[in-house]
C-alpha positions in Angstrom: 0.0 0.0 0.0 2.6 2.2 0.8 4.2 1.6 -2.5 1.7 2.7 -4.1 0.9 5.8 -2.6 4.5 7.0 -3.0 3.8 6.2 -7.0 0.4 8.3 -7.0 2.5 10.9 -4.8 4.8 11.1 -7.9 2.8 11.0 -10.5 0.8 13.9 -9.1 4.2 16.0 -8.6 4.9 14.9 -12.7 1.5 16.4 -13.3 1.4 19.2 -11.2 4.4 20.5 -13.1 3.7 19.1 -16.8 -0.2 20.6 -17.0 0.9 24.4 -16.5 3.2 23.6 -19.6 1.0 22.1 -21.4 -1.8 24.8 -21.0 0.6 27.4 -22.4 1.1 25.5 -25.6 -2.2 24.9 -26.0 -2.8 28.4 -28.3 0.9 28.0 -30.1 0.1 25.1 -31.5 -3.5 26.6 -32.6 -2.2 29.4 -34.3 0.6 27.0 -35.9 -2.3 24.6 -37.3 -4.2 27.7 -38.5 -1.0 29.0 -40.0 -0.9 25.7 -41.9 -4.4 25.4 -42.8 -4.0 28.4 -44.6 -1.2 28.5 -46.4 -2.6 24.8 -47.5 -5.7 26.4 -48.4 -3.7 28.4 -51.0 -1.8 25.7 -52.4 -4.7 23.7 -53.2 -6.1 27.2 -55.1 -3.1 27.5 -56.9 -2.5 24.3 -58.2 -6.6 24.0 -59.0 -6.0 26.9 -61.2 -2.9 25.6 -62.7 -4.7 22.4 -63.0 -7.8 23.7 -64.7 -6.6 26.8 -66.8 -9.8 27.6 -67.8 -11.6 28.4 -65.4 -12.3 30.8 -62.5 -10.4 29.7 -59.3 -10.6 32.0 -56.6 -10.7 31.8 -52.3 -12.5 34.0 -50.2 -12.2 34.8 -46.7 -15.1 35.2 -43.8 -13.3 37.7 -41.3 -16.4 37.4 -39.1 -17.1 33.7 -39.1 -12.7 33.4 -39.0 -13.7 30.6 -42.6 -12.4 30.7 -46.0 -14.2 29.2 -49.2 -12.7 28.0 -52.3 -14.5 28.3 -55.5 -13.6 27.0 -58.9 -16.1 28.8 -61.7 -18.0 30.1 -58.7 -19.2 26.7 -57.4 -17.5 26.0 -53.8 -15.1 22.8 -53.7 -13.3 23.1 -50.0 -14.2 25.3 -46.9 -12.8 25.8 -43.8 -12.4 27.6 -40.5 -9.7 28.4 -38.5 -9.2 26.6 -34.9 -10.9 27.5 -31.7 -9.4 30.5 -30.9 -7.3 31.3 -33.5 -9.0 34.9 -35.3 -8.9 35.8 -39.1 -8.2 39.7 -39.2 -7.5 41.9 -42.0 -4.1 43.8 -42.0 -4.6 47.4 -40.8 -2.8 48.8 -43.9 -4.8 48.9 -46.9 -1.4 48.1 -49.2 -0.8 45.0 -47.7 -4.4 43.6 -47.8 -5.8 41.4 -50.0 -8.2 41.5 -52.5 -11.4 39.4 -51.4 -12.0 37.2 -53.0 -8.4 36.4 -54.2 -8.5 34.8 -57.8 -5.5 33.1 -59.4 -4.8 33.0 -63.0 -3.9 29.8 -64.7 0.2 30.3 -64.3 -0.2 30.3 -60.3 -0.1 34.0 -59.8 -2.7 35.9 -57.8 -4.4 38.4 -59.4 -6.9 41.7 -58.9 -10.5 42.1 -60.1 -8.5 44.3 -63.0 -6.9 40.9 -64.2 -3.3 42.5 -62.9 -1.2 40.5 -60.0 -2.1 41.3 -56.5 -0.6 40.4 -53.5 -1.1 40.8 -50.1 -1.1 39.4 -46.4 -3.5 37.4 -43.6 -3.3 38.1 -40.0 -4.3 35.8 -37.6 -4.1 35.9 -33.9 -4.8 33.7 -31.0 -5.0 35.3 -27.2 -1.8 36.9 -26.4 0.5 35.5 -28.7 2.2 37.6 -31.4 0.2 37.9 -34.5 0.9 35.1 -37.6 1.2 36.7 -41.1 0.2 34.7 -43.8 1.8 36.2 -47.0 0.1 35.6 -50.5 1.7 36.5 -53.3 
């Protein structure tokens, strides 16, 4: 008996000091996999549109529901939203947003409603960690 309290004594001590760690990495590692999501969601735009040179592929982003949609001739083919947590903003700057919805052109390049290339950048933010930039260009 005694044996076995002195293992529950330790593996209370192990967790006492591991959970506090593990709370703090909790929103890194949901800003990282929203980070990712995104920059896959614009891989899988840009090779659609490389893919299908015809036609109209484009993603558009939801700052209030933190979602994006991608479209190809204005039919959606993949959605998706960022993590719990993680928010979708808009860069304060006007230069360095993005047109919405971003369109790319059949060589991989973004371009405007004009039909000229466009580039710009995501934010996205979780709690008090540093902001994530998501450059598209």
């Amino acid at each position: 008996m005694i044996e076995l309290m002195t293992v529950i004594g330790i593996i209370a001590i192990v967790s006492a000091i591991a959970i506090p760690s593990l709370i703090g990495w909790m929103p890194k590692q949901r800003l990282g996999n929203g980070a990712r999501d995104l920059l896959s969601a614009f891989e899988f735009t840009r090779l659609t549109a490389v893919k299908r040179p015809t036609a109209i592929v484009g993603i558009a982003f939801d700052y209030t529901t933190d979602s994006y949609s991608i479209t190809v001739d204005g039919q959606p083919v993949r959605s998706g939203t960022m993590p719990a947590g993680v928010d979708l903003q808009e860069p304060a700057s006007v230069d360095e947003r993005l047109v919405n919805p971003i369109v790319f052109m059949n060589q991989g390049l973004l371009i405007d409603s004009g039909g000229l290339p466009n580039g710009g950048k995501l934010v996205i933010s979780s709690g008090n960690l540093a902001p994530k930039r998501i450059y598209a260009d």
